[in-house]
Each structure stands twice: as structure tokens, then as C-alpha cells.
N, CA, C and O atoms as a GROMACS GRO file, in nm:
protein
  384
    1UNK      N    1   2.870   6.209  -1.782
    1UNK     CA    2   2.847   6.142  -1.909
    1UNK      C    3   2.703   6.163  -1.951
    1UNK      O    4   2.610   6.201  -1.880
    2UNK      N    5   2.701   6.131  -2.082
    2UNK     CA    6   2.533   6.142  -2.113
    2UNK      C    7   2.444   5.999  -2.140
    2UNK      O    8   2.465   5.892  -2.198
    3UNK      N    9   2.337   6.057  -2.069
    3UNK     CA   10   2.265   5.915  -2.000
    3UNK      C   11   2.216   5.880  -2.161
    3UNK      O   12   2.174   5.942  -2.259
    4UNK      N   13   2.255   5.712  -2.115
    4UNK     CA   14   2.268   5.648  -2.236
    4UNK      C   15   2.135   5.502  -2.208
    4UNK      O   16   2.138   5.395  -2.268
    5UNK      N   17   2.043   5.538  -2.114
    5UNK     CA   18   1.961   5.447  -2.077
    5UNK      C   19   1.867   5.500  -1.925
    5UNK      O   20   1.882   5.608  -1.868
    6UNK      N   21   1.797   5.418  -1.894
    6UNK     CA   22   1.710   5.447  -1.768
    6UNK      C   23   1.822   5.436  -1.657
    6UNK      O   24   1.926   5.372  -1.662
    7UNK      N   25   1.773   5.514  -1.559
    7UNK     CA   26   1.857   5.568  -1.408
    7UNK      C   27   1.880   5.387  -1.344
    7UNK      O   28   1.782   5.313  -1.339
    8UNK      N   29   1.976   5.353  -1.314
    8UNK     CA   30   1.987   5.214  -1.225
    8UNK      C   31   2.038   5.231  -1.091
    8UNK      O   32   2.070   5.344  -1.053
    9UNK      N   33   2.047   5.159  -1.037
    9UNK     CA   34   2.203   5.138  -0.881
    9UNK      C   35   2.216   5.015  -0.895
    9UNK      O   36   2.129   4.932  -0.921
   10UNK      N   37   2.393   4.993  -0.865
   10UNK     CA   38   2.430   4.866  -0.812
   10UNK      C   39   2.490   4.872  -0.719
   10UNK      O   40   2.538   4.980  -0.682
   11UNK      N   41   2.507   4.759  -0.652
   11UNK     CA   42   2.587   4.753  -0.504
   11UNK      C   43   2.708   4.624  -0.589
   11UNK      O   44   2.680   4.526  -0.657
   12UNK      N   45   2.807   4.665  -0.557
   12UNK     CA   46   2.907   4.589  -0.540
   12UNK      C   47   3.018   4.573  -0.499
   12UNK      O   48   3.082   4.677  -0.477
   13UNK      N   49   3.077   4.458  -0.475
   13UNK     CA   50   3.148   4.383  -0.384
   13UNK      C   51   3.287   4.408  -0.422
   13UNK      O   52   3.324   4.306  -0.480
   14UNK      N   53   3.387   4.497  -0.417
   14UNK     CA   54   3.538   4.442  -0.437
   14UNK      C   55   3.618   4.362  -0.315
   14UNK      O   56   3.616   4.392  -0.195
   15UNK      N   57   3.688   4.250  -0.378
   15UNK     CA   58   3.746   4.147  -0.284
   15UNK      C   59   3.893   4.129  -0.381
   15UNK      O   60   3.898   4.114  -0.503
   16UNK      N   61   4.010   4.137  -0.279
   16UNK     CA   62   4.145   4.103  -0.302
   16UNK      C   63   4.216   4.179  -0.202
   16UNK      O   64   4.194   4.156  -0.083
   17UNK      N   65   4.316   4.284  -0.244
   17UNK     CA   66   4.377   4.360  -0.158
   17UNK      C   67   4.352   4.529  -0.204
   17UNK      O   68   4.417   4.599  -0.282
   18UNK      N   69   4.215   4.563  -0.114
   18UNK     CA   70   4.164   4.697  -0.181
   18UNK      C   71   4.078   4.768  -0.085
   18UNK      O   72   3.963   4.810  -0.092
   19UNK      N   73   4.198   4.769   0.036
   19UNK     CA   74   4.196   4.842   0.150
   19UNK      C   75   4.343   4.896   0.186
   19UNK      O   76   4.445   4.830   0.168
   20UNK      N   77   4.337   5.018   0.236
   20UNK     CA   78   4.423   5.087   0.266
   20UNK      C   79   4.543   5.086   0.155
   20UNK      O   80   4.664   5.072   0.175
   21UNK      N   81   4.470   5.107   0.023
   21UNK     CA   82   4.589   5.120  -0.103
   21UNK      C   83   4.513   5.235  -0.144
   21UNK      O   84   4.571   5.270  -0.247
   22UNK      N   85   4.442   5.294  -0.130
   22UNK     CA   86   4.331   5.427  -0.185
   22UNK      C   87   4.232   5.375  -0.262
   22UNK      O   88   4.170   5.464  -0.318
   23UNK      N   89   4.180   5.229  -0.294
   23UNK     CA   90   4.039   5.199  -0.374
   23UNK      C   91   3.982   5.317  -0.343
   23UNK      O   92   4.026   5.421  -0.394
   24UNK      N   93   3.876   5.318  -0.256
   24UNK     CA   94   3.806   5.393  -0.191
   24UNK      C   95   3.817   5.553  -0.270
   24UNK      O   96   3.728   5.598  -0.344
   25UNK      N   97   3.921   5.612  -0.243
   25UNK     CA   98   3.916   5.696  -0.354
   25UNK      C   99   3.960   5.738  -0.451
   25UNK      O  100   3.958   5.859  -0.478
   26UNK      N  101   4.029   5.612  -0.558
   26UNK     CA  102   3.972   5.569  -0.689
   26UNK      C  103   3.843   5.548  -0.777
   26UNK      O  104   3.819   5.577  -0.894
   27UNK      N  105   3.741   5.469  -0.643
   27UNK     CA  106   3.632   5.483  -0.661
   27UNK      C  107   3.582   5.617  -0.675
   27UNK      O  108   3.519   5.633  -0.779
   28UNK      N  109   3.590   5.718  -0.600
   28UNK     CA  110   3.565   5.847  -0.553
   28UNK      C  111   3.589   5.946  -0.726
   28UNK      O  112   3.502   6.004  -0.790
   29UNK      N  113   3.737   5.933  -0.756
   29UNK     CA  114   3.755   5.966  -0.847
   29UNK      C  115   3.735   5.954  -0.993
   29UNK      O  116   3.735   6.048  -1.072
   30UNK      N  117   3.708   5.775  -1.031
   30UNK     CA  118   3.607   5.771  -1.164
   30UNK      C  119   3.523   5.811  -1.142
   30UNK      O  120   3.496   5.912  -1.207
   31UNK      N  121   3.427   5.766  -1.046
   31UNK     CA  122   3.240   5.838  -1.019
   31UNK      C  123   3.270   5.940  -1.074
   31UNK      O  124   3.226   5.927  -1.189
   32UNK      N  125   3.333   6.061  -1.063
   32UNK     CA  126   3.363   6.201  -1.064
   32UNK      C  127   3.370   6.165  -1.259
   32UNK      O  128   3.282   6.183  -1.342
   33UNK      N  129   3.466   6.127  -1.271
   33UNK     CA  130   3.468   6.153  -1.450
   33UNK      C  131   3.340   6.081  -1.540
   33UNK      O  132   3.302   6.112  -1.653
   34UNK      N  133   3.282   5.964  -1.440
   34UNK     CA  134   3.134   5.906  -1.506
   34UNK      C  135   3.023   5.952  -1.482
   34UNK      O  136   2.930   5.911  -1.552
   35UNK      N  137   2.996   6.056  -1.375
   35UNK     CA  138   2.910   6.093  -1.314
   35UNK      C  139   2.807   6.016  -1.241
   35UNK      O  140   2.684   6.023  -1.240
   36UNK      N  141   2.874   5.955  -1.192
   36UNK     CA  142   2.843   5.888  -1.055
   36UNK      C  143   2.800   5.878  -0.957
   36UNK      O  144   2.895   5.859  -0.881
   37UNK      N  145   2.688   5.880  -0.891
   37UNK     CA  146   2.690   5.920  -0.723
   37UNK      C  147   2.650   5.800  -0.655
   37UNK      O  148   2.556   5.741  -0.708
   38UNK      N  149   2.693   5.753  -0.561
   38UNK     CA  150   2.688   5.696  -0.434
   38UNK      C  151   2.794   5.690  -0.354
   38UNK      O  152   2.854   5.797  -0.343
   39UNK      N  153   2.846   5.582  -0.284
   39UNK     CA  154   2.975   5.584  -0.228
   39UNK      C  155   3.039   5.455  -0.218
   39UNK      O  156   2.994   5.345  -0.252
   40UNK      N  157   3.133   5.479  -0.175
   40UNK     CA  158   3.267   5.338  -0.156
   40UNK      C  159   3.291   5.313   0.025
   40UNK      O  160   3.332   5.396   0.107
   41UNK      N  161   3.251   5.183   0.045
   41UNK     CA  162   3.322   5.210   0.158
   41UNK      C  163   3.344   5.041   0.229
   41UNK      O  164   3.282   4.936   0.213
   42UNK      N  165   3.480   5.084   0.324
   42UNK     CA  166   3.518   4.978   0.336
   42UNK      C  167   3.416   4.864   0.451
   42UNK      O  168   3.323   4.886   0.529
   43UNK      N  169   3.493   4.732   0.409
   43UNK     CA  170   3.388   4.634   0.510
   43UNK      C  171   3.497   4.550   0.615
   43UNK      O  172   3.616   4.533   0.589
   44UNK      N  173   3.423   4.499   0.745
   44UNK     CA  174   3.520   4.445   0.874
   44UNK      C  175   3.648   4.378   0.764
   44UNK      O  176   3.766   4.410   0.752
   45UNK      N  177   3.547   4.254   0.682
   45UNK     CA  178   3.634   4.183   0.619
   45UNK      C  179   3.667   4.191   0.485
   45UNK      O  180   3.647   4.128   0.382
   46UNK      N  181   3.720   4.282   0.519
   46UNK     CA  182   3.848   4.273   0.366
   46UNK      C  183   3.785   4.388   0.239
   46UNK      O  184   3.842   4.474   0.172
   47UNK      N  185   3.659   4.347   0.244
   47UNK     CA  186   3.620   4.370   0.075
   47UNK      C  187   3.564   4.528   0.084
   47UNK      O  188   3.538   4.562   0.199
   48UNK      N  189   3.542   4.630  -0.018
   48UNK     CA  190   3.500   4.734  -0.018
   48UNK      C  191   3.373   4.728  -0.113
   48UNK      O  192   3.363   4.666  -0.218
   49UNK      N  193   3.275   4.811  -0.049
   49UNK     CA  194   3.142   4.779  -0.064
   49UNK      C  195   3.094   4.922  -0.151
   49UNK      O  196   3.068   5.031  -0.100
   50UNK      N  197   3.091   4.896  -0.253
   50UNK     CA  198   3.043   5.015  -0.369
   50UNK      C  199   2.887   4.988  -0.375
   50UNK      O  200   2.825   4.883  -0.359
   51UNK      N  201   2.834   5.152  -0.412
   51UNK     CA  202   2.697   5.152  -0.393
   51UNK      C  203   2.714   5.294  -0.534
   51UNK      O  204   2.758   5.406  -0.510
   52UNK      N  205   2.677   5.256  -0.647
   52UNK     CA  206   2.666   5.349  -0.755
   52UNK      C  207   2.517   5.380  -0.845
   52UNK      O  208   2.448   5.284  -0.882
   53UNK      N  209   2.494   5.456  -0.862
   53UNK     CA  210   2.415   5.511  -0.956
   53UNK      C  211   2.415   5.632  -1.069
   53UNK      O  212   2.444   5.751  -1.055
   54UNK      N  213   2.366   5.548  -1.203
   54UNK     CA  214   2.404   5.599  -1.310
   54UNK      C  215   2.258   5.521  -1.413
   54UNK      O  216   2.166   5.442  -1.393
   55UNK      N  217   2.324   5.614  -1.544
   55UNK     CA  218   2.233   5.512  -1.643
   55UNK      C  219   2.347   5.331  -1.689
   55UNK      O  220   2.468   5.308  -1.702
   56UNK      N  221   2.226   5.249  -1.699
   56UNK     CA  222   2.315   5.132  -1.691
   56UNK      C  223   2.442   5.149  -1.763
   56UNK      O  224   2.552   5.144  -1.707
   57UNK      N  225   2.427   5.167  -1.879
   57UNK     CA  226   2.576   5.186  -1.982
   57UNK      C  227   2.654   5.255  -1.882
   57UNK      O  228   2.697   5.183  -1.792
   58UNK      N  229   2.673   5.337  -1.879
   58UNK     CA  230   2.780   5.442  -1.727
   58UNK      C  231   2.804   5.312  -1.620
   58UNK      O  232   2.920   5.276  -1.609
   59UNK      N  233   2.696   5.236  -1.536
   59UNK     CA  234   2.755   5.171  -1.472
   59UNK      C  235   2.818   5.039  -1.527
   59UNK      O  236   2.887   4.987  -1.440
   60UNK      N  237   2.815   4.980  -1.626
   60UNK     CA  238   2.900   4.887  -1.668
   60UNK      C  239   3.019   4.934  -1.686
   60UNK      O  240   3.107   4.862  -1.637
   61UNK      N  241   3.069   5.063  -1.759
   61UNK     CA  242   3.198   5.085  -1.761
   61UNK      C  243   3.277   5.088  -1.625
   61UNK      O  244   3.383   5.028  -1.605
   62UNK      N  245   3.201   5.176  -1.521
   62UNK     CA  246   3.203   5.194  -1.373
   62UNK      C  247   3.280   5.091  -1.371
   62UNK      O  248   3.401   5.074  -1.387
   63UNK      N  249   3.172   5.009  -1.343
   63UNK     CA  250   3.297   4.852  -1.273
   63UNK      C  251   3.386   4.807  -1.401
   63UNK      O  252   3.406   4.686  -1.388
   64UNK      N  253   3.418   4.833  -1.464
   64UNK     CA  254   3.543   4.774  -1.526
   64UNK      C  255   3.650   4.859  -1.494
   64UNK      O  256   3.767   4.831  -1.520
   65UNK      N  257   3.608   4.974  -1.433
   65UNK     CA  258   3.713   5.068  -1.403
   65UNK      C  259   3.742   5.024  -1.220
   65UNK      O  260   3.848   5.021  -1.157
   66UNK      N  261   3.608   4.994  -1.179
   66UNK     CA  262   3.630   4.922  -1.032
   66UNK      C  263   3.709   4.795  -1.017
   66UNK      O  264   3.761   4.762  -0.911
   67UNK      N  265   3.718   4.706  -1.158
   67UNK     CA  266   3.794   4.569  -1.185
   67UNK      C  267   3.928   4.631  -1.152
   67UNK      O  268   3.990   4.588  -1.054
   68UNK      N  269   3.978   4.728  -1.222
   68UNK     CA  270   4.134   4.728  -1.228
   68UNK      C  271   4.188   4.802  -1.117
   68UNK      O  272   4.289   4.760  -1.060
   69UNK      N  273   4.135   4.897  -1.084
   69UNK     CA  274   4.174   4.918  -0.922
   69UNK      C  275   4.295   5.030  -0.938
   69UNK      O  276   4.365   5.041  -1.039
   70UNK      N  277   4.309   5.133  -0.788
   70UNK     CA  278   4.433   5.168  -0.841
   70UNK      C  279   4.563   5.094  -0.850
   70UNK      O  280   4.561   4.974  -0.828
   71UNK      N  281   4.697   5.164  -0.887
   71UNK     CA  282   4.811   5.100  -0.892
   71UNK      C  283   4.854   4.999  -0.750
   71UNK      O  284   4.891   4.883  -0.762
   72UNK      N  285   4.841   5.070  -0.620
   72UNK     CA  286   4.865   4.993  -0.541
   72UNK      C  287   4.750   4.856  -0.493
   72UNK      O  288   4.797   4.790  -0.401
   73UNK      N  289   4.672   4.828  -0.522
   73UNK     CA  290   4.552   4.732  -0.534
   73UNK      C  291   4.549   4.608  -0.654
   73UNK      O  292   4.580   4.612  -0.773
   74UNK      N  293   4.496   4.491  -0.564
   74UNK     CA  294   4.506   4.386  -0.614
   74UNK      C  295   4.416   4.344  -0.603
   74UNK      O  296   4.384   4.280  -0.504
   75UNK      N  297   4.309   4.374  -0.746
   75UNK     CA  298   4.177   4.316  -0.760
   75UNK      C  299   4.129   4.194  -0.776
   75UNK      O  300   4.150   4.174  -0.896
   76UNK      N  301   4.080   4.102  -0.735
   76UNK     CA  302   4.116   3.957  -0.756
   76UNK      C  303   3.952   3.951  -0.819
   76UNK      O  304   3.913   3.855  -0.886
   77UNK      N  305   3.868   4.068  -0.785
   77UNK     CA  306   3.735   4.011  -0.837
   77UNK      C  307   3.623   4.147  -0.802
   77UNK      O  308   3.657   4.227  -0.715
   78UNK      N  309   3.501   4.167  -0.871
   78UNK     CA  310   3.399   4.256  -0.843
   78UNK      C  311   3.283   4.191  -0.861
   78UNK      O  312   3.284   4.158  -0.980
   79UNK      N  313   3.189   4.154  -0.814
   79UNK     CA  314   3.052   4.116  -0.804
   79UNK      C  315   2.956   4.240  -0.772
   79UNK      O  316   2.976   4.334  -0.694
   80UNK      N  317   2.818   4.209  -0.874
   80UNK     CA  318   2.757   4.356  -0.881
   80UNK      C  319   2.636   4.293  -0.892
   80UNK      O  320   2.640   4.185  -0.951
   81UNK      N  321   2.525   4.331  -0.851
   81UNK     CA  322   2.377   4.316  -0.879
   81UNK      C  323   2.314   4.431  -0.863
   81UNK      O  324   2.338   4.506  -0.768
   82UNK      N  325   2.220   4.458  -0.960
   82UNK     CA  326   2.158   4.557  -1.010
   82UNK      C  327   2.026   4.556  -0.898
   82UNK      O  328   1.960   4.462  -0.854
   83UNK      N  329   2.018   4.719  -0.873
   83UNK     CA  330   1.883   4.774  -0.786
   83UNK      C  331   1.781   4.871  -0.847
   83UNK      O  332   1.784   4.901  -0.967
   84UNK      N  333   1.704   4.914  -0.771
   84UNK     CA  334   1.637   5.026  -0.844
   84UNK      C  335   1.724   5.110  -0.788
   84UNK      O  336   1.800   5.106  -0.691
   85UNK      N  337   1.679   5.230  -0.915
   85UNK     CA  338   1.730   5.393  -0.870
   85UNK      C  339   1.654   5.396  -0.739
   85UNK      O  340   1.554   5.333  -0.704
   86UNK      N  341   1.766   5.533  -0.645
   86UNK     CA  342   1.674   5.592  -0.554
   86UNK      C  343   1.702   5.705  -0.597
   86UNK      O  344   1.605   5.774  -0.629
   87UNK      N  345   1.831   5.760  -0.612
   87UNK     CA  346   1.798   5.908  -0.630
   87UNK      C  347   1.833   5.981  -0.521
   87UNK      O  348   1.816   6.103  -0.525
   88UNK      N  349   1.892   5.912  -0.396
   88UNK     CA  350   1.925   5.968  -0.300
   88UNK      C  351   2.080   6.006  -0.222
   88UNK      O  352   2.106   6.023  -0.103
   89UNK      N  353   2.182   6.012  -0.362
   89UNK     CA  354   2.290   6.034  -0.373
   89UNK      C  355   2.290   6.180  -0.399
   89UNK      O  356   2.207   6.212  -0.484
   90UNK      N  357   2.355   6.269  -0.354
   90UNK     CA  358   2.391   6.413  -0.448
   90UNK      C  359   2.488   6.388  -0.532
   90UNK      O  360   2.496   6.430  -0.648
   91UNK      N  361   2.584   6.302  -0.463
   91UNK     CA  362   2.739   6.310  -0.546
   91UNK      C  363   2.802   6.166  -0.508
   91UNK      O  364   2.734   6.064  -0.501
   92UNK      N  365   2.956   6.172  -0.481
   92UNK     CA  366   2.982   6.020  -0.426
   92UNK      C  367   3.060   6.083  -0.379
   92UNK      O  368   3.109   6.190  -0.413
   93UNK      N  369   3.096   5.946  -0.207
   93UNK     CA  370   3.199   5.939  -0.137
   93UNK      C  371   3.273   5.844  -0.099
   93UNK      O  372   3.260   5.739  -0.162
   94UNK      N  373   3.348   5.846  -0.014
   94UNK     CA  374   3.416   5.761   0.004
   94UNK      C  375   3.404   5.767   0.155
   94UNK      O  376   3.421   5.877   0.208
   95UNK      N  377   3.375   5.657   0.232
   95UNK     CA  378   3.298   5.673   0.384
   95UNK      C  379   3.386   5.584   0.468
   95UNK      O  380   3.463   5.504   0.413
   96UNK      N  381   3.382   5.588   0.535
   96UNK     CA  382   3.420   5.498   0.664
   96UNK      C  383   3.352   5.379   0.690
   96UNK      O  384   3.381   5.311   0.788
   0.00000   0.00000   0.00000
């Protein structure tokens, strides 16, 4: 996409049922059409832990696309707080 503001990162939280339905690379796959880089990855308990960077506008859409989740996933919620850029993404993944 074309940067529509200064470079950001957020870390955020998906919590419901959004493990072992493919979140992870859903996540993987918008990044790819928003231009995206960091990664997705899952946590002991339950929730999958997104780490994105973009210009802010790009990441607000991001998580509304992280809200709905794929088809098999039941998003009950996303919590996000904003970081500085690092810059130390090439691309995004989806991790262990």
C-alpha cells in the first residue's frame, strides 16, 4: 500500500478461538496485500500475539482485518498499542 503517514508498530493481542484454525496465516496473508511486516504467533494461553509494522493508516485497517479472522476462527476481541518503528522486519511470518 502507499504510505499514508509516518512508519509505526503495534503489538497485538487476538483472544477467542484463533489457534489452530489458520489465524496465524491469515495474518500472514493480509500483511502480504497491506504490506506488512512483522509476524503472528501463537501464545501458551490461547491468544495469538501480532507484532506489525506499517504507516499508521495501513495498520488500522490491519486489525480490522485481524478483528474478523479467518472463516474457521472466533474472534471475540483484538487489543493493540502502538510502538515505535524498528525497521527490523524484512517481511512477515507466521512463527511458532
Amino acid at each position: 500500500m502507499v504510505s499514508r503517514g509516518r512508519q509505526r508498530q503495534i503489538v497485538a493481542l487476538a483472544e477467542g478461538h484463533v489457534q489452530g484454525v489458520g489465524y496465524r496465516a491469515f495474518c500472514a496473508h493480509e500483511a502480504s496485500l497491506f504490506g506488512v511486516t512483522g509476524y503472528a504467533q501463537n501464545l501458551p494461553d490461547g491468544r495469538v500475539r501480532v507484532v506489525a509494522e506499517a504507516d499508521e493508516g495501513t495498520l488500522r485497517q490491519f486489525v480490522e482485518r485481524l478483528r474478523e479472522g479467518p472463516p474457521m476462527s472466533v474472534v471475540r476481541q483484538v487489543t493493540f498499542q502502538w510502538e515505535d518503528y524498528t525497521g527490523d522486519y524484512p517481511g512477515f511470518e507466521a512463527v511458532i
